[in-house]
C-alpha positions as CSV (number, residue, x, y, z in Angstrom):
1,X,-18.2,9.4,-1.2
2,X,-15.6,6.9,-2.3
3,X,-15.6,3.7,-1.1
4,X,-12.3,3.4,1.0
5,X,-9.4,2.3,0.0
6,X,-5.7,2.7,0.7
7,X,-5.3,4.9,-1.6
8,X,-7.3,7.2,0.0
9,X,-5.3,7.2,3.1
10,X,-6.4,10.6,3.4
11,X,-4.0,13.6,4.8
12,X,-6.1,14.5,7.7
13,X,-8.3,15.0,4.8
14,X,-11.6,13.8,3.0
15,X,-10.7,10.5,2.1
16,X,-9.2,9.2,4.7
17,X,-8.9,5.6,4.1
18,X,-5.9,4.7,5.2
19,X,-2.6,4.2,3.5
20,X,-7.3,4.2,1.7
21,X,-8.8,4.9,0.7
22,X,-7.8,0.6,0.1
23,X,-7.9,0.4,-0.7
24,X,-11.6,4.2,-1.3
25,X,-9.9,4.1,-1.8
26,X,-2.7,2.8,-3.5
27,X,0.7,4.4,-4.7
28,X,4.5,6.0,-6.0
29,X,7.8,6.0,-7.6
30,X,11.0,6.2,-9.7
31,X,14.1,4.3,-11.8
32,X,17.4,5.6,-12.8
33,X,20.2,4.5,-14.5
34,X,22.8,5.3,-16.9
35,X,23.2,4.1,-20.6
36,X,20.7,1.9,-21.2
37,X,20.3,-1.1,-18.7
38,X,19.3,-4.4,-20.0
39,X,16.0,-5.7,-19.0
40,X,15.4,-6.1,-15.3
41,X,14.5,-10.2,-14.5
42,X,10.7,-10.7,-14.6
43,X,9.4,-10.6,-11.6
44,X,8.1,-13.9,-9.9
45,X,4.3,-14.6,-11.0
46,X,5.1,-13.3,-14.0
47,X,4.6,-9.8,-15.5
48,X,2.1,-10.7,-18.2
49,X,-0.9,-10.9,-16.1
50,X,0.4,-8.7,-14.0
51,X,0.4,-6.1,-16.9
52,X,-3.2,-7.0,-17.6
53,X,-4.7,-6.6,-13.9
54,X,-2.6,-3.3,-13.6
55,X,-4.4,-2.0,-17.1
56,X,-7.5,-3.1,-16.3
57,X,-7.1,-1.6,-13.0
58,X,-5.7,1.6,-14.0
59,X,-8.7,1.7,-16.7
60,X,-11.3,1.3,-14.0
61,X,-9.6,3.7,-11.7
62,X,-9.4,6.6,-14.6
63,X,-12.9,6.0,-15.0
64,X,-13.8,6.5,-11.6
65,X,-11.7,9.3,-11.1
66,X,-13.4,11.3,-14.1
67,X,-16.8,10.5,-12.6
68,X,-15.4,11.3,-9.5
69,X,-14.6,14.7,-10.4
70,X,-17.7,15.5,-12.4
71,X,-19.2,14.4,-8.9
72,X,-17.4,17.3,-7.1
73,X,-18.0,19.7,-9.9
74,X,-22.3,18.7,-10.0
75,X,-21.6,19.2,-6.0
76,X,-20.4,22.6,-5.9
77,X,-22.7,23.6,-9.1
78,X,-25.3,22.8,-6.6
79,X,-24.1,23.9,-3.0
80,X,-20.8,26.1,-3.7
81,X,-18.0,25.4,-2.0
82,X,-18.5,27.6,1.4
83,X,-19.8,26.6,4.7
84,X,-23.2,25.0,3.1
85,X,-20.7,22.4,1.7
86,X,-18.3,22.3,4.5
87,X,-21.1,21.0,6.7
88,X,-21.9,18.0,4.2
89,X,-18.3,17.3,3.6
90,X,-18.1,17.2,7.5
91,X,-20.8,14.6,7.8
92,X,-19.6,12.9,4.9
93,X,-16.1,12.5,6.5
94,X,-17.5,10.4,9.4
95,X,-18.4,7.4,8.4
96,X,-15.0,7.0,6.2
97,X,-13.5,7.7,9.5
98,X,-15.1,5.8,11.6
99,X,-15.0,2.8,9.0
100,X,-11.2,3.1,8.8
101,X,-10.9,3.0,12.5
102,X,-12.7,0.1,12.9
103,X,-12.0,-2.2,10.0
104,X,-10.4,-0.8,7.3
105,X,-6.8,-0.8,8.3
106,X,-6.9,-4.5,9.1
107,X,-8.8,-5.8,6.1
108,X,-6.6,-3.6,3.8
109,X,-3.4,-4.4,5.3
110,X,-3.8,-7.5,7.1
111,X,-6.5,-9.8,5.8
112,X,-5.3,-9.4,2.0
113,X,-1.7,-12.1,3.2
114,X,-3.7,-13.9,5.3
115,X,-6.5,-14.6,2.8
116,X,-3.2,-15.2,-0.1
117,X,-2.4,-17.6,2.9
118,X,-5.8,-19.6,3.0
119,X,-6.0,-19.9,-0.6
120,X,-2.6,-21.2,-0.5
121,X,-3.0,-24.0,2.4
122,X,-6.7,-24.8,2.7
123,X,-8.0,-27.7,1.1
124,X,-11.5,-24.9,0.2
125,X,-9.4,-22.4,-1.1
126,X,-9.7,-20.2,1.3
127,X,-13.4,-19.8,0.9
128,X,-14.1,-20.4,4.4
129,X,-11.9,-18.5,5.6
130,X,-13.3,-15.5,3.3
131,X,-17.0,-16.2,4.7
132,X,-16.1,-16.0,8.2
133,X,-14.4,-12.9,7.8
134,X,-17.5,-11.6,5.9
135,X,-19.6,-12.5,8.6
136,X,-17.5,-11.2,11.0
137,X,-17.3,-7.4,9.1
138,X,-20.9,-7.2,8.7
139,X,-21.5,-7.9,12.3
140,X,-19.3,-5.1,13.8
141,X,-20.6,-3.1,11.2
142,X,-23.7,-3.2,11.3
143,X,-23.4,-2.6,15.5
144,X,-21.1,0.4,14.7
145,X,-23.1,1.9,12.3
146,X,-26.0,2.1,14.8
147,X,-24.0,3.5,17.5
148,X,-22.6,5.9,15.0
149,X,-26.2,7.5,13.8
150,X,-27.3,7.1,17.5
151,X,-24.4,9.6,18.2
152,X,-24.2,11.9,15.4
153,X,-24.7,15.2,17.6
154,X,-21.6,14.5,19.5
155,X,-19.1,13.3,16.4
156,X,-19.9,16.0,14.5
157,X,-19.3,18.5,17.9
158,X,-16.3,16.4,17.9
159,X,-15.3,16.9,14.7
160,X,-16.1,20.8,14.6
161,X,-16.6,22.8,17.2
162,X,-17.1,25.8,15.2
163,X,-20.0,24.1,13.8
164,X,-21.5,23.0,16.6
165,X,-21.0,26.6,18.1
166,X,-24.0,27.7,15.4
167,X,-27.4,26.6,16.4
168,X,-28.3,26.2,12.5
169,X,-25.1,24.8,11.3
170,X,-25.2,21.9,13.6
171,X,-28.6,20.9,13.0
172,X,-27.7,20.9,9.3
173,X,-24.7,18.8,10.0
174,X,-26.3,16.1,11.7
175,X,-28.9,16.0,9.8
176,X,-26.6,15.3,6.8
177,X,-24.7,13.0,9.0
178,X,-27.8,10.4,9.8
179,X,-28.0,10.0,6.2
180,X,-24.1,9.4,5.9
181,X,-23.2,7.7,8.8
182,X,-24.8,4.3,7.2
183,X,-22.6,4.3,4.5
184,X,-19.9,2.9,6.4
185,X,-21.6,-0.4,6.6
186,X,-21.8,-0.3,2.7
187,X,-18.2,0.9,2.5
188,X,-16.7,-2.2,4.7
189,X,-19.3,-4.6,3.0
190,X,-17.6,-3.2,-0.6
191,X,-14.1,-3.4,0.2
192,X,-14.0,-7.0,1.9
193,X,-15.6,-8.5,-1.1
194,X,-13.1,-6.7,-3.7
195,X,-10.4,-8.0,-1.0
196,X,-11.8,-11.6,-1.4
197,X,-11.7,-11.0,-5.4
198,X,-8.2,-9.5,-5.3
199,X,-6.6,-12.5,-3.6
200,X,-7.9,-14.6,-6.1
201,X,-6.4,-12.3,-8.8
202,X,-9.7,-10.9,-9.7
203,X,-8.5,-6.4,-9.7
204,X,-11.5,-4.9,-12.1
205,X,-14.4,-5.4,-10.0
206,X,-13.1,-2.9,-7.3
207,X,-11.7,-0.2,-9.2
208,X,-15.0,-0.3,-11.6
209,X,-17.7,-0.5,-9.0
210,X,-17.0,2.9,-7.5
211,X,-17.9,4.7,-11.1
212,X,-21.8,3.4,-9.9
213,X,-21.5,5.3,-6.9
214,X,-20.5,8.4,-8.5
215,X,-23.4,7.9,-11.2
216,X,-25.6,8.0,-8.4
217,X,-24.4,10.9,-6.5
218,X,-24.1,12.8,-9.7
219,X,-27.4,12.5,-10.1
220,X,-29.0,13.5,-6.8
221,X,-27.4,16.6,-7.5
222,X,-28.2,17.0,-10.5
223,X,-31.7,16.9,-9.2
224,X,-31.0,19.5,-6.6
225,X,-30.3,21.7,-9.4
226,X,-33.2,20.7,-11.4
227,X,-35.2,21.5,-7.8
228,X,-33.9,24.3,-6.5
229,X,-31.3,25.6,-9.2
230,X,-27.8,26.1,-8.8
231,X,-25.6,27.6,-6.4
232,X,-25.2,30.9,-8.9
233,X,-28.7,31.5,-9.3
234,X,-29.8,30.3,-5.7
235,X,-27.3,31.3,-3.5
236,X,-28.2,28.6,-1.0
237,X,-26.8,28.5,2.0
238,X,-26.9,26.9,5.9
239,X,-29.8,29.1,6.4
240,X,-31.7,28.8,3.3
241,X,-31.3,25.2,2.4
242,X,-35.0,23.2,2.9
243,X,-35.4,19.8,4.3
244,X,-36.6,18.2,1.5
245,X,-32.8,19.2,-0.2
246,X,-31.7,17.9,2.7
247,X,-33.4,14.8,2.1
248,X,-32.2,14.7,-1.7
249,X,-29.0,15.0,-0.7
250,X,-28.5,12.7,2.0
251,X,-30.3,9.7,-0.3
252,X,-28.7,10.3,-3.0
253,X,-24.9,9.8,-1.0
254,X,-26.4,6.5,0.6
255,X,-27.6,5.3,-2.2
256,X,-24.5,5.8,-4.2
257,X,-23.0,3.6,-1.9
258,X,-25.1,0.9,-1.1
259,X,-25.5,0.4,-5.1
260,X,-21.6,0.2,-5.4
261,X,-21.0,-2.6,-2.7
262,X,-24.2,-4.7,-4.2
263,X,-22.9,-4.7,-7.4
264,X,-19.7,-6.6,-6.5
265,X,-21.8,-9.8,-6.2
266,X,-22.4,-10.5,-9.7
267,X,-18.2,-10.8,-10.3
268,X,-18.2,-13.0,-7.0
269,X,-20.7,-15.6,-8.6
270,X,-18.7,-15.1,-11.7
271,X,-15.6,-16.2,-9.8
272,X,-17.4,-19.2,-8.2
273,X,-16.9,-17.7,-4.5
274,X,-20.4,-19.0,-2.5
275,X,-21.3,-16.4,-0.1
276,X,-22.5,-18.1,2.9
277,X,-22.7,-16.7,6.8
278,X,-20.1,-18.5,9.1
279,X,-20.0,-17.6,13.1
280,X,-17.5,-20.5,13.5
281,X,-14.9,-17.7,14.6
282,X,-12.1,-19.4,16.9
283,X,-9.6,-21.7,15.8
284,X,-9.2,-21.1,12.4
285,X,-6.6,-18.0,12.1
286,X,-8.6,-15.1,12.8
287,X,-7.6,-14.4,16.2
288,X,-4.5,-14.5,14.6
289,X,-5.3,-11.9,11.9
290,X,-7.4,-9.4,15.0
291,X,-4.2,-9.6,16.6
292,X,-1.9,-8.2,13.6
293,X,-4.8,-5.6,13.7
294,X,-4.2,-4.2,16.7
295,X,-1.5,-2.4,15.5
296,X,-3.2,-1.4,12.2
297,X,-6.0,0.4,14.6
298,X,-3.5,1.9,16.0
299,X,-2.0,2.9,12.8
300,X,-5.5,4.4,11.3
301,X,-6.2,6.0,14.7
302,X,-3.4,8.2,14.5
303,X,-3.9,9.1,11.3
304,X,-7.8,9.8,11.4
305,X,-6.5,11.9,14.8
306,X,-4.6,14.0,12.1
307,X,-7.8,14.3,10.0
308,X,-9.7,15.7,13.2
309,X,-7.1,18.5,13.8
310,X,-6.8,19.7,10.4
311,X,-11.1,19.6,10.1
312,X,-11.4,21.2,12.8
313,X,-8.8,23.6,11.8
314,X,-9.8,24.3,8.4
315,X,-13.7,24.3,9.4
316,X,-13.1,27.3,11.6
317,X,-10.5,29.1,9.6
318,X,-13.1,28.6,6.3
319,X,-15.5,30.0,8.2
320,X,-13.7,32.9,9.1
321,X,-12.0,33.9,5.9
322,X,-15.8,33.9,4.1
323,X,-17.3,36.4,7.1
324,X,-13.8,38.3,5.5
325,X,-15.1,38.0,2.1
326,X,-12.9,35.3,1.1
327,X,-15.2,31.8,0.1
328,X,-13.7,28.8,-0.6
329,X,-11.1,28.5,2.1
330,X,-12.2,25.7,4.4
331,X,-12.4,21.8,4.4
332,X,-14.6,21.5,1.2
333,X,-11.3,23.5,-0.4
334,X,-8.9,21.0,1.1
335,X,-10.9,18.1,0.3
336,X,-11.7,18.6,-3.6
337,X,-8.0,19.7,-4.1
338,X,-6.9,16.6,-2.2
339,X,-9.4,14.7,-4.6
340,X,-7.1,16.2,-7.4
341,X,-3.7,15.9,-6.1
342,X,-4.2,12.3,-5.4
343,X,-5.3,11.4,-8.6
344,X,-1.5,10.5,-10.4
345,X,-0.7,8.1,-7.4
346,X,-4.0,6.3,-7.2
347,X,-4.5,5.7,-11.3
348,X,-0.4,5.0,-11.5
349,X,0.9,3.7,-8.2
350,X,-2.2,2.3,-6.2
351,X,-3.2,0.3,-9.3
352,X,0.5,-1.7,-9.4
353,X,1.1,-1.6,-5.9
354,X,-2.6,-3.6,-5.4
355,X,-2.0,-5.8,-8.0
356,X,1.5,-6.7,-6.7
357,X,0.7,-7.1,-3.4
358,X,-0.4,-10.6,-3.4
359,X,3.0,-11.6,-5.1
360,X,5.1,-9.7,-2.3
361,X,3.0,-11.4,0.1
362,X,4.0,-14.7,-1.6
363,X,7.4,-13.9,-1.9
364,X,7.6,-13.0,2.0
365,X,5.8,-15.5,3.2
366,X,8.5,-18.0,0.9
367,X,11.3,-16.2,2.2
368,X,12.2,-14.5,-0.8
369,X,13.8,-11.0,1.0
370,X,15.1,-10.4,-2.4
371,X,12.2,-10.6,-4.5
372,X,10.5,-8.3,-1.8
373,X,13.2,-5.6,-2.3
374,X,12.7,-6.3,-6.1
375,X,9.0,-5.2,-6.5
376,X,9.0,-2.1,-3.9
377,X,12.2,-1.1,-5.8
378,X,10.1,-1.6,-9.2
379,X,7.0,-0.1,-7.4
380,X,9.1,3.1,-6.8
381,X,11.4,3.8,-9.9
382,X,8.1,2.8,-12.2
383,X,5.8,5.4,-10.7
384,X,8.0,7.9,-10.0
385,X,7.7,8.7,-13.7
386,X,4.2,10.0,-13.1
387,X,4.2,11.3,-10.0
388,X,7.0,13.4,-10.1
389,X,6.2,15.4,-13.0
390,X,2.6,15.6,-11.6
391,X,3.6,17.0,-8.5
392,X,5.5,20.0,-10.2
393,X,2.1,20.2,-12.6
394,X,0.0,21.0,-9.6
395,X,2.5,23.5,-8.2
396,X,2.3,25.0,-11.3
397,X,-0.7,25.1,-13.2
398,X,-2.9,24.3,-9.9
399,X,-5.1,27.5,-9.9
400,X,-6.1,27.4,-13.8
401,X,-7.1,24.0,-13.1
402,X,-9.2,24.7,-10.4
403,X,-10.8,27.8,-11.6
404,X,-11.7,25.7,-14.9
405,X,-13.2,22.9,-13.1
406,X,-15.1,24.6,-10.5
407,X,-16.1,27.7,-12.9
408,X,-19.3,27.1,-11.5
409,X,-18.7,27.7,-8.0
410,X,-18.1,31.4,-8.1
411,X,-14.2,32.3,-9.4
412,X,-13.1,33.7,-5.6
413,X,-14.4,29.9,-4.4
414,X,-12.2,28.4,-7.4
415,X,-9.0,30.5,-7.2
416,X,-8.7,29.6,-2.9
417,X,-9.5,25.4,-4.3
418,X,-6.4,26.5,-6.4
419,X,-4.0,27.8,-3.6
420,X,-4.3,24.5,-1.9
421,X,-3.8,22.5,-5.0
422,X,-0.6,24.5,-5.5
423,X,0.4,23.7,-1.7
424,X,-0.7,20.3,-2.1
425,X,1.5,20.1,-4.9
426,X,5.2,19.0,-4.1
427,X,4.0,17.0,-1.1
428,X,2.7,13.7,-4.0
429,X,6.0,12.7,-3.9
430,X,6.7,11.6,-0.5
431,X,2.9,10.7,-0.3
432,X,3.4,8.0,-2.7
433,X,7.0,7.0,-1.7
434,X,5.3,6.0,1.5
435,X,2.8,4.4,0.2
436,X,5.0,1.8,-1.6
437,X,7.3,1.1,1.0
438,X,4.7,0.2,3.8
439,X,3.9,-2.6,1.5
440,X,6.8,-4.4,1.9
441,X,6.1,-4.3,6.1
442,X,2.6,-5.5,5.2
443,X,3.5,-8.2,3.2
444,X,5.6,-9.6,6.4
445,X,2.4,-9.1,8.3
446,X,4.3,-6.0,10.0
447,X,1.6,-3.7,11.1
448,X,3.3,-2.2,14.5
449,X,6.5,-0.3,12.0
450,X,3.7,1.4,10.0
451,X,1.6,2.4,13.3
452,X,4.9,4.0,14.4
453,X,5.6,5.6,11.1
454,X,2.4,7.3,10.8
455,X,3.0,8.8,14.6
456,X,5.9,10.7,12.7
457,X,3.5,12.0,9.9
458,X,0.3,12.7,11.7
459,X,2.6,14.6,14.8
460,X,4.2,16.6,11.9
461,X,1.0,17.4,10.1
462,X,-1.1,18.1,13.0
463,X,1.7,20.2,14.6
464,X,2.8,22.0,11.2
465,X,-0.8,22.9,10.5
466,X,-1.6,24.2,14.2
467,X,0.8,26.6,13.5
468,X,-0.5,27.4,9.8
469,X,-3.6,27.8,11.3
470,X,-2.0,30.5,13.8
471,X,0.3,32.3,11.8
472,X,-1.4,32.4,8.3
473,X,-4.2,34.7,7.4
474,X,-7.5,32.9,7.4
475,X,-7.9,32.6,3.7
476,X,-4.0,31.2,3.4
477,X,-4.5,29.2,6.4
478,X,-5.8,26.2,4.4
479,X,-3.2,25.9,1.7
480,X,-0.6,25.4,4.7
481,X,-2.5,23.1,6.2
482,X,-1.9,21.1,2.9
483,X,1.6,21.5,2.9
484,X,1.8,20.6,6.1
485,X,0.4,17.5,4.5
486,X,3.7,16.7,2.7
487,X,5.7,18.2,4.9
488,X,4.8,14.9,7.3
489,X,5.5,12.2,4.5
490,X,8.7,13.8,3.8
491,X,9.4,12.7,7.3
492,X,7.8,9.9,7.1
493,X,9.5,8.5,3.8
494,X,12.9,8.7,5.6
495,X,11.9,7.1,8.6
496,X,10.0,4.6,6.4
497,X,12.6,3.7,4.2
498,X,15.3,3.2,7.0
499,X,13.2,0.9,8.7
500,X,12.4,-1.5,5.8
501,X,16.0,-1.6,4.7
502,X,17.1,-2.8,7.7
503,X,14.2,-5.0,8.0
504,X,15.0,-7.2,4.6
505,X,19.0,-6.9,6.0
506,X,20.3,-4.4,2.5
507,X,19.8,-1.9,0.6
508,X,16.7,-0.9,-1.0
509,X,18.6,0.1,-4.6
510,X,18.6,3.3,-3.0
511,X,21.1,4.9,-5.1
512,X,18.9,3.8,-7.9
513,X,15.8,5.4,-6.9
514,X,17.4,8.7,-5.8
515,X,19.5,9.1,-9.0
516,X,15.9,8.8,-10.7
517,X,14.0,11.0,-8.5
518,X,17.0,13.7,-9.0
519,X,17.1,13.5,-12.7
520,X,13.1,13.9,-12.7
521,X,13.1,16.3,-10.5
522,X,15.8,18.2,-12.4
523,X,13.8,18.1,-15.2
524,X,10.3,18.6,-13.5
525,X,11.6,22.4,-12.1
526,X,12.4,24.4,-15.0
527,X,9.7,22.8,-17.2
528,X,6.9,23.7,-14.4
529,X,8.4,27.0,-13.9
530,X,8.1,27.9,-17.6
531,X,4.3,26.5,-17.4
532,X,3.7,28.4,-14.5
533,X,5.0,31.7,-15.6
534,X,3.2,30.9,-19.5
535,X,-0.3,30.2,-17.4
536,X,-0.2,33.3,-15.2
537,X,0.5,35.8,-18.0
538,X,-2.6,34.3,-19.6
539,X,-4.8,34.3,-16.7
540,X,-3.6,38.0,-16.3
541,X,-4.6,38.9,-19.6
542,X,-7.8,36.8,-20.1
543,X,-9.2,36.4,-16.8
544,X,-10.2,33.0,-14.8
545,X,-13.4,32.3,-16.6
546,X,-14.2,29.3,-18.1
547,X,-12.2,30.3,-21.2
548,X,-9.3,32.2,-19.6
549,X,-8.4,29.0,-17.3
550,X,-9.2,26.5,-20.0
551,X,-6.3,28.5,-22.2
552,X,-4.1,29.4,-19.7
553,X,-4.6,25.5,-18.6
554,X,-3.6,24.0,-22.1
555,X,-0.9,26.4,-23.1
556,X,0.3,25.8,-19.6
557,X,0.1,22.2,-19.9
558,X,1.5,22.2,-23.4
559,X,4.7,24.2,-22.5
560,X,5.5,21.6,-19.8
561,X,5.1,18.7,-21.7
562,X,6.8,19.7,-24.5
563,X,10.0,21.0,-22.2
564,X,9.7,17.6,-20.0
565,X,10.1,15.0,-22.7
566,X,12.9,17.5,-24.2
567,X,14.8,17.8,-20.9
568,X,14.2,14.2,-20.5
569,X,16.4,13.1,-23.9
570,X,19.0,15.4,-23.0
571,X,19.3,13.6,-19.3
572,X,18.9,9.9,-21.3
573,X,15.9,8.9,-19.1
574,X,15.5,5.2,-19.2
575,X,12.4,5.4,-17.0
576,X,10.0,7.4,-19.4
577,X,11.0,4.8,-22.4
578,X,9.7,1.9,-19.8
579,X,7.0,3.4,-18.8
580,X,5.7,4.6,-22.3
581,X,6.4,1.3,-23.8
582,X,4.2,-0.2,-20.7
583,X,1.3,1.8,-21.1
584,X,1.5,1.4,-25.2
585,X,1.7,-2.9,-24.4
586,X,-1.4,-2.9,-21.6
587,X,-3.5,-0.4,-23.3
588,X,-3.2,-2.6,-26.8
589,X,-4.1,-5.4,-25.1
């Protein structure tokens, strides 16, 4: 399980940190222009070490994202990816849920300016400040936690019905829970001391420390497979699956995390921060901060509402696709595409956007409207680069990706991951649009806008994937669940966007941003379409094995590439010129 973050601002999906992931768990897009534009101003703080967090950042996030997915594929080697694994990813959804209802909004969005603002106007340096928060979130922690393994039984009938409709099921999804549920106290204990580190300009230590975590996991199942062999060979299942794998399993997940959030204490010594408990609570600005949180908790609950709709949904429309013969349609589907799909925005987007966070919060708290609208504006046209071109990728090329990487789960299992990638697909670019431009409400401390905002997304998801869930056969049911998924930032972006323009009194260089998103787009289309139709041929003619995908995936790949960076000198593309030269200038250094 990743540690939250707001990159993981989950759809109604497995990460679900909140806009997360954190952070677990970031993101977005775009630039356009015409000739070629002199050099924008350097933003305030300077770009130097801003280019240096965002590399080391985006380094430690690639990282964790490889080992992330060799996590998922060691998973489904050793469980598949039917309803043996939807009951785990079930259990393992809670705690991330519960965690994000209960803290992680607020110490995402909230406590990152008001710990900028300590540092800035305490004689300690904010250190205080920081250990009285830390006392605080390991308090209600530690109480939640115990409420939450108290009452496993009834969040996971909460969460799915279906499940808890099966006698066997639901003793193996509560079971899994107990050992999941306590790695929300791990989880909230991680991401307030990368918080503390981030707002004194110290990024690596929370994008790194996840990579431990998935170490971990990776090798409790790896020792399920040494045990009991893998899912091929064993064909293990809800009703097959022994305690002591159980056991294994449930371990190995807390261990992964409590080993992550212990290991950020070496970088805190480093950065001279003294950990020491503080119960002094009233009259030094947290009241203050709870307060801004209300609305944050109001934000996360309507979006973790969204994740309980579409689990249940796809929990029960997995379950019946697979007694149809079709495996590989339910919430482990959703979740390990969703894994995927987020991957562009929280290596590109999250990584900037966290590391210029602290500035915006600086420039708002000076005043500064325009250097706000500067860095979302950079945020956007910068990313969009990435994302864009990813998006169409996924559309594209998402089922020889998924059959490669989840070969092992059985090729039906792989192809339905692959539907939802493909549906996913399109829906990255108002997912990381979003993302950027709730900063700039953050940085003014504006957490009620957000809550509102995500009202619009989650009623759109929830109600747009009801109906999918209706309409759709079972085994397509899942794939419009995750368009649904962008269907509801698509709404949201608009809403979003009007909102914060009027809030910093101008424009947000909107014509800018479009014009760049059009021209990438324009380009995107017909080099995805000639990728897709060059991948399917393949895939007809080779199969989707290993080989077939891993061909069909690099001649794919290949033809895109090579048609996007051709389109992309025809249409004079400023955007791709910054972007490589950026990458070229952090990844030297």
């Amino acid at each position: 399980m990743a540690a939250p973050s707001e990159e993981a601002h989950g759809p109604g999906g497995p990460r679900s940190l909140l806009p997360d992931d954190t952070l677990p768990l970031r993101p977005t897009t775009a630039q356009a222009t015409a000739p070629a534009p002199a050099p924008e101003p350097e933003p305030k703080g300077g770009t130097g070490r801003l280019g240096r967090s965002s590399a080391l950042m985006a380094a430690g996030t690639i990282v964790s994202r490889i080992t992330g997915f060799l996590r998922t594929l060691v998973m489904a080697a050793a469980i598949g990816v039917s309803t043996l694994n939807d009951s785990y990813q079930v259990a393992n959804t809670l705690p991330t849920m519960i965690y994000v209802l209960v803290s992680g909004g607020a110490l995402n969005a909230v406590f990152v300016p008001q710990l900028v603002r300590a540092m800035k106007n305490d004689e300690d340096g904010g250190e205080a400040y920081a250990n009285r928060l830390l006392t605080l979130v390991v308090i209600v922690l530690a109480g939640v936690t115990t409420l939450g393994v108290l009452a496993a039984p009834l969040l996971v009938r909460m969460m799915s019905p279906d499940i808890a409709a099966d006698p066997q099921r639901m003793a193996l999804t509560v079971a899994f829970a107990r050992y999941c549920l306590p790695t929300m106290f791990f989880m909230g204990l991680h991401v307030v001391l990368g918080q503390i580190l981030n707002a004194r300009g110290r990024f690596g230590a929370m994008m790194w420390t996840p990579v431990l975590n998935n170490v971990v996991i990776i090798a409790a199942f790896g020792a399920f497979i040494w045990a009991f062999g893998s899912f091929t060979d064993s064909g293990v299942s809800a009703a097959t699956i022994t305690p002591e794998g159980v056991r294994l399993i449930g371990l190995g997940t807390l261990l992964g995390l409590a080993v992550q959030a212990l290991a950020m204490l070496p970088y805190l010594r480093e950065a001279g921060v003294r950990l020491r408990p503080r119960f002094d609570f009233r009259g030094h600005g947290l009241g203050r901060a709870v307060g801004l949180a209300k609305w944050t908790l109001l934000f996360v609950l309507a979006n973790q509402l969204g994740l309980i709709v579409v689990t249940e949904l796809a929990t029960k429309a997995g379950a019946l696709a697979e007694r149809a013969g079709h495996p590989g349609s339910g919430i482990t589907a959703y979740n390990y595409a969703y894994q995927i799909w987020q991957m562009p925005q929280a290596i590109i987007t999250v990584s900037v956007m966290t590391a210029v966070l602290p500035r915006i919060s600086r420039a708002a708290l000076d005043g500064d409207a325009a250097a706000v609208r500067h860095d979302i504006s950079y945020g956007l046209r910068t990313s969009a680069v990435a994302v864009v071109p990813c998006a169409f990728a996924f559309l594209a090329l998402g089922t020889p990706m998924a059959t490669l990487l989840y070969a092992g789960s059985g090729s039906e299992g792989a192809q339905g991951i692959g539907h939802v990638l493909m549906a996913f697909g399109l829906g990255l670019v108002p997912y990381s649009a979003q993302y950027v431009v709730l900063r700039g409400f953050y940085a003014y401390e504006d957490t009620r806008t957000p809550f509102f905002n995500t009202l619009v997304v989650a009623a759109v998801n929830a109600a747009a994937s009801a109906l999918c869930y209706v309409l759709l056969p079972a085994h397509w049911a899942v794939a419009g669940m995750a368009a649904s998924y962008g269907l509801g930032f698509a709404v949201g972006i608009v809403v979003a966007w009007r909102r914060l323009r009027s809030r910093l009194g101008g424009d947000l260089d909107g014509a800018r941003v479009l014009r760049t998103y059009a021209r990438l787009c324009a380009v995107s289309a017909p080099a995805a379409l000639a990728a897709g139709v060059t991948a399917t041929a393949l895939l007809h003619a080779m199969g989707s094995d290993a080989l077939g995908s891993l061909t069909a995936l690099a001649a794919g790949t290949a033809v895109l590439l090579a048609l996007f960076l051709v389109l992309a000198k025809l249409f004079k593309l400023p955007e791709l010129d910054a972007m490589s030269t950026m990458l070229r200038s952090r990844l030297g250094r």
